[in-house]
N, C-alpha and C positions, 0 to 999 in steps of 0.2 A: 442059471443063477443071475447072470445078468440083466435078462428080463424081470425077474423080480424085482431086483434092485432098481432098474428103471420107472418100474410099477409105482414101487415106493417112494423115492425121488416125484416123481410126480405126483405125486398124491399129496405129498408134503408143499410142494409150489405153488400147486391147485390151491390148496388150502390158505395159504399165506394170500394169494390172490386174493379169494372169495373176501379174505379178512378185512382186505385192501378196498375193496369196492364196497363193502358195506360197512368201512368206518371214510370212506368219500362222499357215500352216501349225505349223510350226516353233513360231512364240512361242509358241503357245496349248497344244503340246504341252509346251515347254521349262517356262511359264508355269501348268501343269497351269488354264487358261483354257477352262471347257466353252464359256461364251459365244461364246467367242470362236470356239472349234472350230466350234460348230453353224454360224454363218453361213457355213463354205465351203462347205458341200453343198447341191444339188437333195434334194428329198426321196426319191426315189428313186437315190438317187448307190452307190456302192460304197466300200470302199475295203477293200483285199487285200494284206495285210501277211502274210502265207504262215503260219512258226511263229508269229508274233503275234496270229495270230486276222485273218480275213475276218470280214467284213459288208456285210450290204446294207441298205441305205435309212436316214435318218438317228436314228432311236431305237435300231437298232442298234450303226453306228460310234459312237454317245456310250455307249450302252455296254459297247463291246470298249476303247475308247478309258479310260474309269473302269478296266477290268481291268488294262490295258496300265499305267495313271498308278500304281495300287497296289501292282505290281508291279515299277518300274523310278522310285522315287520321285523321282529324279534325273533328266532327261536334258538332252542340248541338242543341238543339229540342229545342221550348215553344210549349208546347199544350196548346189549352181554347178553351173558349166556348162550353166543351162537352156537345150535347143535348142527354141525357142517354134514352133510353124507356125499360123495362123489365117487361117481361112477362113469371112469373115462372124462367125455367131453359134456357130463350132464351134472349137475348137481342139486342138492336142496338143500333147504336150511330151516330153521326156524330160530328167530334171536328173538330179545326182549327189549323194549324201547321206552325209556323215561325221557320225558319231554317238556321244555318249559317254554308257553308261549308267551308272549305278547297278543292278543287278539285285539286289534281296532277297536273291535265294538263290545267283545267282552271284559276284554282287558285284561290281566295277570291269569293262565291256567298250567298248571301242573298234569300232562297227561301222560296216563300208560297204556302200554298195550304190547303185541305179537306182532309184528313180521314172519309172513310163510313164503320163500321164496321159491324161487326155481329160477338157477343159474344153469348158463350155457356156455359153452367155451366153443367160440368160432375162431377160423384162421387164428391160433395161438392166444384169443383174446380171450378171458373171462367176462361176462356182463350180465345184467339182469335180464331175464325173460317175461319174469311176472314176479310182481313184488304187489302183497296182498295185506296192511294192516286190519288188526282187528282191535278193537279199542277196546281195553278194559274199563277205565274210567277217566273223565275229564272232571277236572274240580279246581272251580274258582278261586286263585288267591285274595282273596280281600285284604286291603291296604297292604297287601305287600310291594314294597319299594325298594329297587337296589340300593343301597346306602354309600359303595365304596367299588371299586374297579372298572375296569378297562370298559364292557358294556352300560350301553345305559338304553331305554326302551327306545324305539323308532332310529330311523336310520338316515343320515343327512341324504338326501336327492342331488 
């Protein structure tokens, strides 16, 4: 009985973790936060953003991630819908991702898409293994301009 209950306890921690690292995700992108970015990965992790640039292992994504941040000096994530599954120290997922860029040279884009993970829990850590977006669509804001709040597009140096 108590193994169970350990089972479940864990399962439940596991999860709030996972929850933890892929709403970090986000900040640390939103938050253009390398620190913060580098602690979701295994050193050998991925992550596979298609036109945004792949990488593998983690001196890479921090620096596709610098490309991506200089590039889209603005952003901010909504993830949901994450369907979590975990088993022991392995896990997957898939979440949904609305996205509002600033793009340099595009300028104002609204995009969506999927995240397919695959999380790993080493030495007590959860972290990303391979993180895969698949882009449902990017679309243009024409004249759209924040009017009022805390953000405003580009980011002082």
């Amino acid at each position: 009985m108590y193994k169970e209950l350990e089972a479940r306890l864990d399962a439940i921690e596991s999860r709030f973790a996972i929850d933890a690292l892929i709403a970090n995700y986000a900040e640390a992108f939103d938050t253009m936060n390398m620190e913060l970015l580098a602690t979701l990965w295994h050193p050998e992790s991925r992550l596979l953003l298609g036109a945004n640039g792949n990488a593998e292992g983690l001196d890479a994504i921090l620096a596709q991630a610098r490309v991506n941040m200089a590039r889209m000096p603005h952003m901010h994530h909504w993830m949901a819908n994450a369907l979590i599954t975990v088993d022991g120290d392995n896990g997957h997922g898939l979440v949904a991702a609305d996205c509002l860029f600033y793009d340099v040279n595009q300028g104002p884009l609204q995009v969506s898409g999927q995240y397919r993970d695959v999380y790993l829990r080493r030495d007590g850590r959860w972290a990303f293994l391979e993180r895969t977006f698949t882009m449902h669509y990017a679309t243009p804001l024409q004249n759209w301009v924040p009017v009022m709040g805390t953000e405003r597009f580009g980011r002082a140096s």
